[in-house]
N, C-alpha and C positions, 0 to 999 in steps of 0.2 A: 321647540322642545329643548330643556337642558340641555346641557354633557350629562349630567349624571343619569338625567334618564334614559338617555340612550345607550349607554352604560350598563342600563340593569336591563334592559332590553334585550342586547346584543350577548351578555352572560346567560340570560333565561334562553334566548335562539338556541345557543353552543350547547346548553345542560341538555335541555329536550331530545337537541340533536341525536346527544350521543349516548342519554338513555333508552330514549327506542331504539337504536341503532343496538346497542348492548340488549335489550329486549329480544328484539328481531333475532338475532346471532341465537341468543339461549332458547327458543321457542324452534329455531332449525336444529340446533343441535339435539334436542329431545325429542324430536320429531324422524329419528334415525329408526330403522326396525331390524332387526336382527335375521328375518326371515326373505329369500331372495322371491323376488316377483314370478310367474310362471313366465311369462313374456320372455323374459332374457336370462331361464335357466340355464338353456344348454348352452350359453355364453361365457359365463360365468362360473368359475368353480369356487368352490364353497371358501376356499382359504383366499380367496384372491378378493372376495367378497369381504370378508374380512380386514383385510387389508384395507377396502375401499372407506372402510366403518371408521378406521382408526388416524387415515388421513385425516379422514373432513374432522374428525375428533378434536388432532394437530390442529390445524386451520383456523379452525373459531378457538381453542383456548389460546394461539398465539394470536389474532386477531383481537380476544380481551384485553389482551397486555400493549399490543401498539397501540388499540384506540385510546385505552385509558392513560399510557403515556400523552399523546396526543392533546387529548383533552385536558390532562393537569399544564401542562404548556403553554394553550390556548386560554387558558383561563388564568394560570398567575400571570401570563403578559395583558390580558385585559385588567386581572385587580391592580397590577405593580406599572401599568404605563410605559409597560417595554417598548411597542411600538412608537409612544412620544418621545421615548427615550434616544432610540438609537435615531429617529430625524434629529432631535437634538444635537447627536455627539457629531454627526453629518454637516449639518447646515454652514457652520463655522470653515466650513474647504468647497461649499459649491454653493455656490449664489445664482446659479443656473437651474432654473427648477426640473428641467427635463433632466439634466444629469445628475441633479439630486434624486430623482426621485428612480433614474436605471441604479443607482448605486445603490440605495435604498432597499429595491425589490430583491437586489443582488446578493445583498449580504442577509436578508433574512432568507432566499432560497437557500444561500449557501448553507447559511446558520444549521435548515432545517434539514438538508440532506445527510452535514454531518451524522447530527444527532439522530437519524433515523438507517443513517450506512449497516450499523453490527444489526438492525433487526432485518435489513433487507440481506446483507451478508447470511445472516441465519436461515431463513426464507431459503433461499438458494441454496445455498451448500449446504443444507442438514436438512432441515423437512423436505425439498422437492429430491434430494438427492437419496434421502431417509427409503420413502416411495418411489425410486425407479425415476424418476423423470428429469431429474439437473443434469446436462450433457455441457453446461458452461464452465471455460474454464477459469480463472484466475484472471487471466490477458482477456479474456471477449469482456467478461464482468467489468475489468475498470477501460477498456475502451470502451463498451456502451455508455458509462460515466460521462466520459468525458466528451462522448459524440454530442450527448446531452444536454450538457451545458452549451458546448456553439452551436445547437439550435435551438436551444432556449434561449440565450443571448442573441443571437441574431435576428430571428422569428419574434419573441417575444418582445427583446428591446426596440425592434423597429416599430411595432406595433401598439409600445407603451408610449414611445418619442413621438411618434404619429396623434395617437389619442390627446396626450400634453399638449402638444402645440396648437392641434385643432381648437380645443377647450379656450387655451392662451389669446387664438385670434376671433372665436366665431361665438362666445361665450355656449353659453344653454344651446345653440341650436346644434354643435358641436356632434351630435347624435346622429343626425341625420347622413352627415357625410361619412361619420365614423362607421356604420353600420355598410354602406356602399364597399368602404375599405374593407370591412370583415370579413365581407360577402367575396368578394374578387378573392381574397387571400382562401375563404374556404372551397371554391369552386378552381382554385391553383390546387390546392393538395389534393382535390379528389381526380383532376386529370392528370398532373404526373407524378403523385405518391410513389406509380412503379415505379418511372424511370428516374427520379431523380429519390427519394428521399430513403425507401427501401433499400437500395443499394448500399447504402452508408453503412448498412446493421447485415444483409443479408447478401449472399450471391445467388443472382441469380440468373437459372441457362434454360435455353427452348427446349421443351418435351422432342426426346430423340425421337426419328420415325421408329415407328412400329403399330404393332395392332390396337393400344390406348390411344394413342393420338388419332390416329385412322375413325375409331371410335367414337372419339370426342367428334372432328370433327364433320363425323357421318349424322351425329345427333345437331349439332348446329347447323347443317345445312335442311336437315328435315324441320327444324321450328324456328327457319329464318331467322336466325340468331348472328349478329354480326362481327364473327371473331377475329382477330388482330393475332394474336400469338397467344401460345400458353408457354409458360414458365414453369418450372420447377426450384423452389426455393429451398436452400440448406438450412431450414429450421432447425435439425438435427444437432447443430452446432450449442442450442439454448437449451432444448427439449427434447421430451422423446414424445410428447404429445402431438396432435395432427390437428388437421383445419385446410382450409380450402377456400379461393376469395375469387374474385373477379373483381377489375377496378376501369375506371375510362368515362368519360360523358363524350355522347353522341354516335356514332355509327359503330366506330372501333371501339372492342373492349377487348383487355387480357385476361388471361384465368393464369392462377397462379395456385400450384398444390404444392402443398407442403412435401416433400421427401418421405417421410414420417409416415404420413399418407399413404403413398406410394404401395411400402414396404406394408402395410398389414390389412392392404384391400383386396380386392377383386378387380378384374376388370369391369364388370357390371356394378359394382358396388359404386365405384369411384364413377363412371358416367352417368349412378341415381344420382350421389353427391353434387356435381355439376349442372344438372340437371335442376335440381332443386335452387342455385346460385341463378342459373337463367329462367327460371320462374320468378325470381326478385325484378329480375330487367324486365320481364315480360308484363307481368302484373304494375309496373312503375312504382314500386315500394322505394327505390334509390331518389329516384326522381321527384316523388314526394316528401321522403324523410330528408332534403336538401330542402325542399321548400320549407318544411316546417321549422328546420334550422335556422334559416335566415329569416322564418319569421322570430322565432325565438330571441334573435341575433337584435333585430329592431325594439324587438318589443323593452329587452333589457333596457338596454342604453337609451330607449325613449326616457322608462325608469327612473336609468341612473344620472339622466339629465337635468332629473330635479335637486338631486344631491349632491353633485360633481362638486359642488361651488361652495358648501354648507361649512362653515366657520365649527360650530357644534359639534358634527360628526368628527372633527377632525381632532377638537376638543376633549371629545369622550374616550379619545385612546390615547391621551395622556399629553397633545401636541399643546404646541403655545401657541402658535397661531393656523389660519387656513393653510391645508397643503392636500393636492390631488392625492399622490401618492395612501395618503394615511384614509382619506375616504373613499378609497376604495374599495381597502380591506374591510372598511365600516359596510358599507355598500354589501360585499360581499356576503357577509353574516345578515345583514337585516331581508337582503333578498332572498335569502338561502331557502324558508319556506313557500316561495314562490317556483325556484326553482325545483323545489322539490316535486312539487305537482307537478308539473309539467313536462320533470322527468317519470313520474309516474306513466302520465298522460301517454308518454313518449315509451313506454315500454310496454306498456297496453298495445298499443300500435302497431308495436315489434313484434312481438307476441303470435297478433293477429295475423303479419306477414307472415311470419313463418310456418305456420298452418296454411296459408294460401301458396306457399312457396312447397311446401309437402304435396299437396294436391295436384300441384302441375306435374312434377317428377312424375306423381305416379297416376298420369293421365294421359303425357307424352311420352314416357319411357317406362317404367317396372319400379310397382311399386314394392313389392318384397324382395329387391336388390337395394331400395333405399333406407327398409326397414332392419334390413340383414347390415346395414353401414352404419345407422344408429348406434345400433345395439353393439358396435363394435369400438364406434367411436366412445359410449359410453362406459365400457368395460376397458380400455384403453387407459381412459382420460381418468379414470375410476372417478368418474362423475356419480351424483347426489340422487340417487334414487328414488327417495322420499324428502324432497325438499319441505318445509313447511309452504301451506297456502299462502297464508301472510307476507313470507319471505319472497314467495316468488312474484305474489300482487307488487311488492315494493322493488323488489332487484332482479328479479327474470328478466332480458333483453328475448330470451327462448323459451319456448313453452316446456317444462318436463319432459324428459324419455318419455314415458309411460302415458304422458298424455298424446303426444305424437305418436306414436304406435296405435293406440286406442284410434284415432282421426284418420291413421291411414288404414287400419283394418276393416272401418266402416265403407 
């Protein structure tokens, strides 16, 4: 195939992209109702409801303006050959392709952060902070920054310099070992996320004795549940919003609740919540959305194995000659409708679990202390009451409030 036709390929991918995306957004937004549900009246007061209307309001019209930035970006560097460009101004200082091509990634990450800093600055300190929920200050905001990059550079460049050299020595078959590596690297983060990477952003301490903890673990011993420690993390510090996790492969698992949490549950509320977390483990929804990952993981780079090498692709973004580097981002846009299915595929899934994960809670523990945490969490988080269907078929990882209440009422 040409450069230029994959050129007009990879432009048609990005338009699509980000007019249904822009679709999706304006079909949620009119999909808003002004009238509160009977479910979570008496949760709700009528001004705070209000409130909830005018956020997500914020949300998608500032979400029109970054994407459509985005997208004019993404599109004059594919007509104007920015990406051949900047290997260009590159190549002449590193004649090492692996560090051509970390220096490469580097300055267009950088590039892009810049230029996207005052919409993320705004985000935070004016709409979340507008609605109640920015507890970030100044100092947390640019040391997250900057955690960020030496884990992106670290994490990432090992990961690109690894991929490069594999490619360098094992041509096309390059995929196979590459995915092995993936796979080890995502099966590290899912067993010490706590203890090693969470730390970096959050502090976190053991649930003090008392009657919750007692609790907690009177329910883990009644549905053989195998707990390690709970934590309490200072989310507070970012947000005033709340959430709740469990993390760990194999016998020991931790539970970590947010602070935030904490302060505007129940007792009973907060052990439906958990509850519902080891229904995930119980049901193996963890243990399978890891497998489908590393199939995911194979299946790409099977993929990308026929491209990696591709003089063309590397062409059609404006380069002079073959370079990994430049076909990947090619890569990246041509697979992008692939992976979009599959991220569908994958939120279907999710979906599904969390309906099966509502079920257990309120099968081993109570279930109108789960539905009472919902609904709390919802008015909270001034979460989307009426999402659009569409919206949620495409971007729900969760099923609806309202449709989760419905599931557990039956």
């Amino acid at each position: 195939m040409q450069p230029h036709t994959i050129l007009i390929i990879i432009l048609a991918i990005t338009t699509i992209s980000y007019v249904s995306g822009q679709l999706l957004d304006y079909l949620n937004l009119m999909a808003q109702r002004t009238t509160l549900p009977d479910e979570i009246a008496a949760f709700y007061d009528r001004d705070k409801y209000v409130t909830s209307l005018a956020y997500h309001r914020a949300l998608t019209r500032f979400s029109f303006l970054t994407d459509a930035l985005g997208f004019l970006v993404s599109a004059g560097m594919l007509l104007a050959g920015g990406f051949g460009w900047i290997d260009a101004q590159l190549r002449p200082f590193f004649s090492n392709e692996i560090l051509l091509a970390l220096v490469f990634f580097g300055v267009i990450v950088l590039a892009s952060d810049i230029l996207t800093l005052p919409f993320q600055w705004y985000s935070t300190f004016v709409i979340e902070a507008r609605y109640g929920f920015n507890k970030t200050t100044v100092r947390t905001f640019i040391l997250d920054k900057l955690k960020g990059y030496l884990l992106g550079a670290l994490l990432g460049g090992l990961l690109l310099a690894a991929l490069i050299y594999l490619v360098q020595i094992l041509g096309p078959s390059f995929w196979l070992w590459f995915a092995a590596l993936a796979t080890v690297c995502v099966l590290f983060i899912n067993l010490f996320y706590t203890s090693l990477i969470l730390p970096l952003y959050n502090k976190l301490t053991p649930l003090p004795e008392g009657s919750l903890k007692t609790a907690i673990e009177a329910f883990a011993r009644k549905v053989d549940f195998p707990l390690d420690n709970i934590f309490v993390i200072d989310g507070s510090k970012r947000s005033s919003k709340a959430n709740a996790f469990f993390s760990g492969i194999g016998k020991k698992k931790k539970i970590v609740l947010y602070d935030t949490l904490l302060q505007q549950h129940t007792e009973e509320e907060l052990v439906a919540v958990l509850a519902h977390e080891v229904g995930h483990f119980k049901k193996k929804h963890i243990v399978w959305s890891l497998v489908l990952a590393v199939m995911q993981i194979f299946f790409t780079l099977y993929v990308l194995s026929w491209m990696i090498s591709s003089e063309a692709l590397s062409l059609a973004l404006g380069g002079s000659q073959q370079a990994i580097h430049l076909n990947l981002i090619a890569f990246a846009t041509l697979f992008s409708p692939v992976s979009a299915i599959t991220g569908l595929l994958m939120s279907m899934y999710s979906r599904k679990n969390e309906f099966e994960a509502d079920a257990y809670a309120r099968a081993t523990y109570d279930g109108p202390a789960l539905m009472a945490a919902l609904k709390k969490l919802s008015v909270e988080n001034l979460s989307n009451l009426y999402p659009h269907p569409l919206y949620v078929f495409f971007h729900y990882s969760h099923p609806p409030l309202l449709k989760r209440l419905a599931a557990l009422a039956r």
